[in-house]
C-alpha positions as CSV (number, residue, x, y, z in Angstrom):
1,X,115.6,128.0,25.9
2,X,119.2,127.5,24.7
3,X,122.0,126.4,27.1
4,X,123.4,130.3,26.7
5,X,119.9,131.8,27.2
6,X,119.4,129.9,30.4
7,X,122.8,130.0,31.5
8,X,122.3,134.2,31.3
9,X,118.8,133.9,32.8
10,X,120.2,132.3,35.8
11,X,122.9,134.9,36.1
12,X,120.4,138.2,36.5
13,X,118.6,136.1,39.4
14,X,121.8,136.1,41.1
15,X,120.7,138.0,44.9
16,X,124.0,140.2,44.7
17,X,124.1,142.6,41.7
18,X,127.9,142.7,41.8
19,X,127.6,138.9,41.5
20,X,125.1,139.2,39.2
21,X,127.3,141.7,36.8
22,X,130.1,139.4,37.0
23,X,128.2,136.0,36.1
24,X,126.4,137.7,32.9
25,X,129.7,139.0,32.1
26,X,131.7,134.9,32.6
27,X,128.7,133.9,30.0
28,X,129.3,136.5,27.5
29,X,132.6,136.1,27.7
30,X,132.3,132.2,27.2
31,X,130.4,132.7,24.1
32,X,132.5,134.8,22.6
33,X,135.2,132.4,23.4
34,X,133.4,129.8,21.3
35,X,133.1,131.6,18.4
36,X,136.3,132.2,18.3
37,X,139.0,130.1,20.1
38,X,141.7,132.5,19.1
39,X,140.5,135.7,21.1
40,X,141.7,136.6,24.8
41,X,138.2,138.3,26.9
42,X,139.3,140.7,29.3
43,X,136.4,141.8,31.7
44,X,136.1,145.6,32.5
45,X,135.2,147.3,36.2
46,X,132.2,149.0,33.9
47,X,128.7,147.7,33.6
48,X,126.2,148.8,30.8
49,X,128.1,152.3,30.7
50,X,127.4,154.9,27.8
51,X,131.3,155.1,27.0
52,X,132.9,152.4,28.6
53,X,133.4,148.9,27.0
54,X,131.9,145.3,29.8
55,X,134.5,143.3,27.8
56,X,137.6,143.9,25.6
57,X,138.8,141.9,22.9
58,X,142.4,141.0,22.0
59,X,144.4,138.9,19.1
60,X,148.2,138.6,18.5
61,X,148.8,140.9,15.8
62,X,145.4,142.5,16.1
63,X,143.8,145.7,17.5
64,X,141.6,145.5,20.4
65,X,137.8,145.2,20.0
66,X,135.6,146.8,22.7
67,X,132.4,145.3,23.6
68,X,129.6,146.8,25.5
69,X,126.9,144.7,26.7
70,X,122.8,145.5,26.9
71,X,119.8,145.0,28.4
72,X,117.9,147.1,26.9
73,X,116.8,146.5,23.0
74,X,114.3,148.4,22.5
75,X,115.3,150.3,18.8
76,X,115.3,153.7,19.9
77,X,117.4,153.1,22.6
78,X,120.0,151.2,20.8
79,X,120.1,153.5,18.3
80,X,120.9,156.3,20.7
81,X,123.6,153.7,22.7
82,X,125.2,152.9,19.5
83,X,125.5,156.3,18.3
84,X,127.5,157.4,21.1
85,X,130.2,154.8,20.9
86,X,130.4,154.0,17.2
87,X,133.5,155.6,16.7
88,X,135.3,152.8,18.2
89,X,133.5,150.2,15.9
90,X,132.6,148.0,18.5
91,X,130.4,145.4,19.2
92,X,127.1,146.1,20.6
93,X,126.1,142.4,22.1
94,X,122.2,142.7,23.1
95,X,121.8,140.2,26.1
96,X,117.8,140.0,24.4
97,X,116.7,138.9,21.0
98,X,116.6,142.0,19.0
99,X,114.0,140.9,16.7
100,X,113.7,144.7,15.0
101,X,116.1,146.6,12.0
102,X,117.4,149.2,15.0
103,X,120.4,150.7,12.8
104,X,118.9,151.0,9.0
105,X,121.1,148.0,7.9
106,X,120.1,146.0,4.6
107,X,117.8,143.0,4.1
108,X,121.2,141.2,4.5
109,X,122.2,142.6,7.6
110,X,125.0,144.2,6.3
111,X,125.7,147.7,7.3
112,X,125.0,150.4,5.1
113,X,126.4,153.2,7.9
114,X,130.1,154.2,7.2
115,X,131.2,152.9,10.7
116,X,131.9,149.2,11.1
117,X,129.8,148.6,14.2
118,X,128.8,145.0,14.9
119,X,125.3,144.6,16.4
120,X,124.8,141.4,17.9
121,X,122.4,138.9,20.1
122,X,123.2,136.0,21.5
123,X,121.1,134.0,19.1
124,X,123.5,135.0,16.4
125,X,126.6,133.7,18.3
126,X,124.7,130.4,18.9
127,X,124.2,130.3,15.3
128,X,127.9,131.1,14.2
129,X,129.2,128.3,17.1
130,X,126.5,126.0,15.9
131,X,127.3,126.2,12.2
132,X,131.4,125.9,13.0
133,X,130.8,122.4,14.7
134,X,128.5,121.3,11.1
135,X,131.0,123.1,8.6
136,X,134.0,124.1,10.0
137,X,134.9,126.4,7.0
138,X,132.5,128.7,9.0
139,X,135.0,129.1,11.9
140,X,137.0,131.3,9.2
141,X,133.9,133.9,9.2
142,X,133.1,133.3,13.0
143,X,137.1,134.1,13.7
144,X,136.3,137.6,11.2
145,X,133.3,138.6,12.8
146,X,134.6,139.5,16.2
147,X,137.5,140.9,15.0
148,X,135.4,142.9,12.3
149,X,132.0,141.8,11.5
150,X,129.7,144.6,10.9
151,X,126.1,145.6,11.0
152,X,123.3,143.9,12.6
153,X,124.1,140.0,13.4
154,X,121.0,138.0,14.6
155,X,119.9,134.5,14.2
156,X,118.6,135.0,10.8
157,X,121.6,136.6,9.3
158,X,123.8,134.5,11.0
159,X,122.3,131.5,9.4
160,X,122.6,133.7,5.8
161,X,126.4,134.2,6.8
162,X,127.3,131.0,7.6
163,X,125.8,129.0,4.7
164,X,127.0,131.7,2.1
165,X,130.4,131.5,3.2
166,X,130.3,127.7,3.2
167,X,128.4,127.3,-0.1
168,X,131.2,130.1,-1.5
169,X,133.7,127.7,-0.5
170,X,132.4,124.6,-1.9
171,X,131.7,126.9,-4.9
172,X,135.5,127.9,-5.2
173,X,136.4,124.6,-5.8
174,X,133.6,123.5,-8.4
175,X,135.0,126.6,-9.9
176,X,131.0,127.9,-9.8
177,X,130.9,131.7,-10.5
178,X,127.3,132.0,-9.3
179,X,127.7,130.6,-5.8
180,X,130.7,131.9,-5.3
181,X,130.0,135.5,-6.4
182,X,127.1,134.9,-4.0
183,X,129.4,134.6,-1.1
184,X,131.4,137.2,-2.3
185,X,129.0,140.2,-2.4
186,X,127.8,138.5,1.3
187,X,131.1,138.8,2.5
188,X,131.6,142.3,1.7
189,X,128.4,143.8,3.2
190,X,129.1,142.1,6.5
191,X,132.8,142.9,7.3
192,X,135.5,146.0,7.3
193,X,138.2,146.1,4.5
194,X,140.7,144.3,6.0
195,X,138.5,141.1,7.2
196,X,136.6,141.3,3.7
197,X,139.9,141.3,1.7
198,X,140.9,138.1,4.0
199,X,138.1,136.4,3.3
200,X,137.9,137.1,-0.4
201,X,141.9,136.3,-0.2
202,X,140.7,132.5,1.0
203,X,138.0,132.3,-1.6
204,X,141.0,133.3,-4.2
205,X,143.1,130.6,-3.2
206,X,140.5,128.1,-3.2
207,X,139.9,129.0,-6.3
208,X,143.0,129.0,-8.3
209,X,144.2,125.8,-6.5
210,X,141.0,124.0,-8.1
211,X,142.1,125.7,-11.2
212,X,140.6,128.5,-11.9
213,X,142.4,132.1,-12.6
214,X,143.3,135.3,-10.5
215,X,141.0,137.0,-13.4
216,X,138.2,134.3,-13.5
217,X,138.0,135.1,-9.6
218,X,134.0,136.9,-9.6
219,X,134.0,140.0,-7.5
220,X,135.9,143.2,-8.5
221,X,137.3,143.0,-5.3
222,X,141.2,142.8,-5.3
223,X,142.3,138.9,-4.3
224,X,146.0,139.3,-4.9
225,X,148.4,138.0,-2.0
226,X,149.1,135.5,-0.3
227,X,147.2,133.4,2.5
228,X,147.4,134.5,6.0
229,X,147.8,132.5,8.8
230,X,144.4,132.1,10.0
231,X,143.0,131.0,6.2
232,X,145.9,128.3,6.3
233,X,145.2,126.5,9.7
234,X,141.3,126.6,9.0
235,X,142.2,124.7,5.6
236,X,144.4,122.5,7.6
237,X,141.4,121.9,9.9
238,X,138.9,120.9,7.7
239,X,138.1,117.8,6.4
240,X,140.6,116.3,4.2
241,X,141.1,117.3,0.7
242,X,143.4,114.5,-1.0
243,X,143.7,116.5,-4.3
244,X,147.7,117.1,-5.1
245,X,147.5,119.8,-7.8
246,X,144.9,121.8,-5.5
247,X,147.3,122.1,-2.3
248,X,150.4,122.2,-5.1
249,X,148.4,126.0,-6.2
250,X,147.8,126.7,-2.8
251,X,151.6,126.1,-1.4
252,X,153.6,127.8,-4.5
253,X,153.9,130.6,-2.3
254,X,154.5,129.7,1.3
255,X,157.7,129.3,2.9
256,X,159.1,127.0,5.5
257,X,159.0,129.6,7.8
258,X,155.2,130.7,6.8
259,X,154.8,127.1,7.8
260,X,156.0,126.9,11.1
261,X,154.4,129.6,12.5
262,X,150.7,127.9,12.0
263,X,148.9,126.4,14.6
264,X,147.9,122.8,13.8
265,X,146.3,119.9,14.9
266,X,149.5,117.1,15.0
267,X,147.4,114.7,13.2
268,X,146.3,117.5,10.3
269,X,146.0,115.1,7.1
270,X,145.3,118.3,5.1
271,X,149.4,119.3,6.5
272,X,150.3,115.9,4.9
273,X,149.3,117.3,1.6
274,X,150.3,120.8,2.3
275,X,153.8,119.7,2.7
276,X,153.9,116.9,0.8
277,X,152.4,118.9,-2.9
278,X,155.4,121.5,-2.2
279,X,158.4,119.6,-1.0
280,X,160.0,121.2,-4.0
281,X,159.8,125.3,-3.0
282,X,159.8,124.6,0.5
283,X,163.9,125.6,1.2
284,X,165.5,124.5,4.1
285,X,169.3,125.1,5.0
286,X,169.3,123.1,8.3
287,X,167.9,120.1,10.1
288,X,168.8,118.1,13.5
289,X,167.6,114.8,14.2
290,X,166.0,114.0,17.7
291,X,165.4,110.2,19.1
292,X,162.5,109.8,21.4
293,X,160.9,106.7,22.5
294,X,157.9,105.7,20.4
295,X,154.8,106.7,21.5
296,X,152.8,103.9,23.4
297,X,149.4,104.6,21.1
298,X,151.4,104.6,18.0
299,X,150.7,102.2,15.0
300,X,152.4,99.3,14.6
301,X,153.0,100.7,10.8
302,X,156.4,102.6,10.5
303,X,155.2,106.1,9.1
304,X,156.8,109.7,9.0
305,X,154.5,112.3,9.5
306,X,154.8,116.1,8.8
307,X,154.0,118.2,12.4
308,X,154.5,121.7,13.8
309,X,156.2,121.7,16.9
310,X,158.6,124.6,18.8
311,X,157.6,126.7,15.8
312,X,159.5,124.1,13.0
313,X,158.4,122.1,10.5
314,X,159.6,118.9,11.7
315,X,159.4,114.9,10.0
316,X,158.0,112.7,13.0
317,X,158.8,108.9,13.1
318,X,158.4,106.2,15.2
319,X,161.8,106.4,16.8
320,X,162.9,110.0,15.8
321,X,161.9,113.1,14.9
322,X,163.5,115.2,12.3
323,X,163.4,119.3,12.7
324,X,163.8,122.0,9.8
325,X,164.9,125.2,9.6
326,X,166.2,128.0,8.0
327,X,169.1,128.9,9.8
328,X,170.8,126.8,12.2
329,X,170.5,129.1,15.4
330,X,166.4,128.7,14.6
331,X,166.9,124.8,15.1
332,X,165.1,125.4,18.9
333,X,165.8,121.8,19.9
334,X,169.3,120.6,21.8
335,X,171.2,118.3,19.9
336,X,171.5,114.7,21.7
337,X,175.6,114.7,21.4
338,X,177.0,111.4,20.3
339,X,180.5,109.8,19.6
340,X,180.0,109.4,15.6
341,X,180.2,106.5,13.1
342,X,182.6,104.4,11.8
343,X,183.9,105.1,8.5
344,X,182.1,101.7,7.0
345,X,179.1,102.6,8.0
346,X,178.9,106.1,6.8
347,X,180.2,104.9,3.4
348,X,177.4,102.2,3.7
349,X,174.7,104.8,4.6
350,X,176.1,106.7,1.4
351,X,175.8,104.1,-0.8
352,X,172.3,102.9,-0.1
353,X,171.2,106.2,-1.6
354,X,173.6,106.8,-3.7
355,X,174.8,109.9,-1.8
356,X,177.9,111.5,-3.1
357,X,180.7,112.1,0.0
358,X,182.9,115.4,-1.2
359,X,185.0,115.2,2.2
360,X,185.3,114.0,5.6
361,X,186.8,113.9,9.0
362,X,188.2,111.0,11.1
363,X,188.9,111.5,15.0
364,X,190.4,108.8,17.6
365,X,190.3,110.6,21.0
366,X,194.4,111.9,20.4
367,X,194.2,112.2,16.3
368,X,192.0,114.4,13.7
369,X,192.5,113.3,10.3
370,X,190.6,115.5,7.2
371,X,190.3,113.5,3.6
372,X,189.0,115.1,0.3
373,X,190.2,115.4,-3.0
374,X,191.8,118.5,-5.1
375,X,188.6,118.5,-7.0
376,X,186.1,117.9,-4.2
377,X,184.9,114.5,-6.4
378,X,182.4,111.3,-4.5
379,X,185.4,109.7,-2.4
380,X,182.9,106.7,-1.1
381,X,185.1,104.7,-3.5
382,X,188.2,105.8,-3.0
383,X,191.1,103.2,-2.8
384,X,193.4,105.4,-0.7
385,X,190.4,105.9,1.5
386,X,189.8,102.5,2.4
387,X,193.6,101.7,3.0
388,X,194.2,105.0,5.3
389,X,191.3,103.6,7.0
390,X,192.9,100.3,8.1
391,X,195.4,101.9,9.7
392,X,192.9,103.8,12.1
393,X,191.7,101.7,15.4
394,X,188.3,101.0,16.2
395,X,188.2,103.9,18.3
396,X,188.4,106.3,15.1
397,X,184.9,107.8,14.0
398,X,183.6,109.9,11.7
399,X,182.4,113.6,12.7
400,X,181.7,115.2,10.3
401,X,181.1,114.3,6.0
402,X,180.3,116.7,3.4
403,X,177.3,115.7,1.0
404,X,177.2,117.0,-2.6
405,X,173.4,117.8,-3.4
406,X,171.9,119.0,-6.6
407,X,175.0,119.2,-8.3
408,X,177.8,121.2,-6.2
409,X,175.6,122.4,-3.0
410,X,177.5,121.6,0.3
411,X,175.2,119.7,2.9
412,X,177.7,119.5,6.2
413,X,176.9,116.2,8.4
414,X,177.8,116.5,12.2
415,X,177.7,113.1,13.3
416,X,178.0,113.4,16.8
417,X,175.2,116.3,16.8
418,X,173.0,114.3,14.2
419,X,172.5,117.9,12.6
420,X,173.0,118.9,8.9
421,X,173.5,122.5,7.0
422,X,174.3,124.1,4.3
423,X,178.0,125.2,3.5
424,X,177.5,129.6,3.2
425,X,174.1,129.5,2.1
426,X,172.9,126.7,0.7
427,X,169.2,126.0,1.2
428,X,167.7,122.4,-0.3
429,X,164.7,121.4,-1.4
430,X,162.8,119.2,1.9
431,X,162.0,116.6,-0.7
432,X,166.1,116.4,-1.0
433,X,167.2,117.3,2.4
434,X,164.8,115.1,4.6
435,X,165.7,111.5,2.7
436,X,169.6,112.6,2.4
437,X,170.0,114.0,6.1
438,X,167.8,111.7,7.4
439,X,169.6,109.0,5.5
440,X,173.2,110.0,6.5
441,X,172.8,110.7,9.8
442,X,170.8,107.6,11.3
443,X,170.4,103.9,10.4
444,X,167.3,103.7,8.9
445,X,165.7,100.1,8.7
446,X,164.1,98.8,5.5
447,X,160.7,99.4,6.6
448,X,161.6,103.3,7.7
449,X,163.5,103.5,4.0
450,X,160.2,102.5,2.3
451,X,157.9,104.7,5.0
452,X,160.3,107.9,4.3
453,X,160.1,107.2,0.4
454,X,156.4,107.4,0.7
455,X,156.4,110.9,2.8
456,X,158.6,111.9,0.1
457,X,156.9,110.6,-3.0
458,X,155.3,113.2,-4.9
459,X,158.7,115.0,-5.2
460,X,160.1,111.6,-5.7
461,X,158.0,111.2,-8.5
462,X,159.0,114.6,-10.6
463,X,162.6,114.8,-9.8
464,X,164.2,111.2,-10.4
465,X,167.0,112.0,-8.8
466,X,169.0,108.8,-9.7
467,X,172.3,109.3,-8.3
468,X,170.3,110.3,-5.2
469,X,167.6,108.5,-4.6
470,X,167.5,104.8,-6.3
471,X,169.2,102.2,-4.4
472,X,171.7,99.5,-5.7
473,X,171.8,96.6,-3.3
474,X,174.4,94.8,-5.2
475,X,176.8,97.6,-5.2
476,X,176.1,97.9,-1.5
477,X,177.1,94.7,-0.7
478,X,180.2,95.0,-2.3
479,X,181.7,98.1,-0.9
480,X,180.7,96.4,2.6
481,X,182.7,93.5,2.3
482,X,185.6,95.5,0.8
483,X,185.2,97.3,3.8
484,X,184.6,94.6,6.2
485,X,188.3,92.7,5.8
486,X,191.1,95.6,6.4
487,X,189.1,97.1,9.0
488,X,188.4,93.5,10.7
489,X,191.8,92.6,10.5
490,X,192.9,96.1,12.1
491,X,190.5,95.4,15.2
492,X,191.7,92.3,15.5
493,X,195.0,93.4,15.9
């Protein structure tokens, strides 16, 4: 007897019916939850009524499901039961094994009824949870089948469901039309339209991202679209898949924003690859840089790490964490206000990356100075900079410097608010905005330089940015020390 089976046994010896009700319903209910984390259970007043629903089902986004519990399995009876309520397409849970074909479905157990009811046992659930903690690909079917499984689930074609869908996906990415078609033609006798287009949608995208074509794809069904949510976070959640051009075909068409909205585990290594294979189409016009103490089980190794958190995209270190967004007013973190840097330092910061500085402005607490050029050209080497700068005290900082990315787009630096944007509506590149921002806007030790540099390295790798990215130590030194005397000599004073 399985934990679920005597867990429901114990519940119809409870003395009180009413209790007795209620505990069969907490066990249902907990099963359901299992197979799929993502659903809210809702228990009814009504027990095994003709037209009222024990349980109801909800998702964000997604219709409810109704779900009527019973006791009775014998096939004429369930026939009658689920003729009655099939208009809603529910789900028909049988609290016994139903070990007969009571609705006419196929030797699949898909439905061949035009209704999308779900028949299931418990024995099936066990099967689906079971199979989600061996392969969690299956979680992506389990997650479908209470939303919109149909025909008759029971052990056996639970254990058919789970290992087709999980032998389609390992066939999507041999690119094997045999298996995969397989799963294909399972999926679509088992589901409604819209959770059979999902799945097939997956299976598409794991297909072309191991190389394979839209066309290639076998099934006539239509796989065109992008990934939802759901097919994204149980790639994220399965066992890492360090293979650059396949999350490079999956990410061509997500967005930041399609990003933040998943829910992920923090330490997702499939996100790494995500973000990391598409730091080139992922657009960006604003970021703001949080410190935070480092974390007391973190590694001793200085890494950056792509995370979800607040609903951004956001570039975790050990002493600061970087947040993206599209438009500044979705940056959902308060800035930590500061005073600014010195004008040295910024032009040191600058020059370590090779960072162009278009403009800038200098405040003392009673002066605002604003410096650029008629043509907006790199002043980080201007003479007349470095002398107006002598005359400033040491109380003078800089607020705000304009960077000149990708050519001629604007990236504003607020010092004191450790936030960056684009001038109108400039949107950059991550794999250009994080090392630049992140660059600018804090003092970055050697160690967090090389660690960034490797979070950023497959875009590293195809742009070769030169005038942004390599670093000229020599020419660092230099402008530091040219720096160094007028500005000594005016604190001194």
């Amino acid at each position: 007897m399985t934990d679920f089976a005597s867990a429901l046994h114990a519940a119809f010896d409870a003395p009180d019916p009413r209790d007795a009700v209620n505990r069969i319903k907490t066990v249902v209910a907990r099963e359901l939850s299992q197979t799929d984390s993502r659903a809210t259970v809702k228990k009814t007043d009504f027990f095994n009524h003709t037209f009222a629903p024990d349980l109801v089902l909800s998702w964000p986004n997604e219709r409810e499901r109704f779900v009527f519990l019973k006791s009775d399995t014998r096939p004429a009876v369930l026939r009658d039961d689920v003729e009655a309520i099939r208009k809603h397409d529910p789900i028909v849970f049988a609290l016994d094994p139903v070990n007969e074909n009571p609705l006419g479905v196929d030797e699949l157990g898909g439905a061949t009824r035009d209704d999308d009811t779900l028949l299931a046992d418990s024995r099936g659930m066990e099967v689906l949870i079971q199979s989600c903690h061996s392969d969690p690909v299956v979680g992506l079917a389990s997650s479908a089948v209470l939303q919109g499984g149909r025909g008759l689930l029971t052990g056996r074609e639970a254990e058919s469901m789970a290992s087709s869908v999980a032998a389609g996906f390992n066939g999507a990415q041999r690119l094997d039309a045999g298996v995969t078609r397989a799963a294909v033609d399972q999926i679509a006798g088992h589901f409604d339209k819209r959770r059979t287009a999902r799945l097939l949608r997956f299976l598409g995208a794991v297909w072309v991202g191991s190389g394979g074509t839209p066309a290639s794809f076998p099934g006539e069904q239509d796989v065109a679209g992008d990934l939802d949510g759901t097919a994204l976070e149980f790639l994220m959640e399965l066992p890492p898949i360090d293979d650059f051009e396949f999350w490079r075909r999956i990410g061509r068409p997500l967005t930041l924003e399609s990003i933040a909205q998943l829910s992920v585990d923090a330490d997702s290594e499939n996100l790494q690859y995500l973000v990391g294979s598409n730091l080139d189409v992922l657009l960006a016009r604003a970021c703001r840089i949080i410190e935070h103490q480092q974390e007391l089980d973190a590694s001793e190794d200085t890494v950056f790490r792509w995370r979800l958190e607040r609903e951004m995209l956001c570039l975790h270190g050990p002493r600061f964490t970087t947040y993206f967004a599209g438009k500044v007013d979705e940056l959902k973190v308060e800035a930590q206000d500061d005073d600014g840097i010195a004008l040295r330092e910024l032009l040191r910061r600058s020059e370590q990356r090779r960072i162009p500085i278009s403009e800038l402005e200098l405040a003392t607490p009673t002066r605002t100075v604003s410096y650029a050029t008629v043509n907006r050209d790199d002043i980080s080497h201007d003479e007349e900079l470095l002398r107006l700068s002598a005359t400033f005290s040491s109380t003078a900082h800089v607020q705000t410097a304009v960077a000149s990315l990708l050519g001629s787009r604007p990236l504003v630096c607020d010092f004191p608010r450790r936030t960056a944007k684009g001038r109108t509506a400039a949107r950059f590149p991550l794999g250009t905005l994080a090392p630049v921002a992140l660059s600018l806007l804090t003092s970055l030790t050697p160690e967090e330089h090389q660690a960034l540099d490797q979070a950023t390295r497959y875009y590293r790798e195809e742009q070769r940015e030169a005038a942004l990215f390599e670093v000229d130590e020599i020419h660092v030194r230099q402008s530091v020390r040219s720096l160094e005397s007028p500005v000594g000599e005016q604190e001194g004073n």
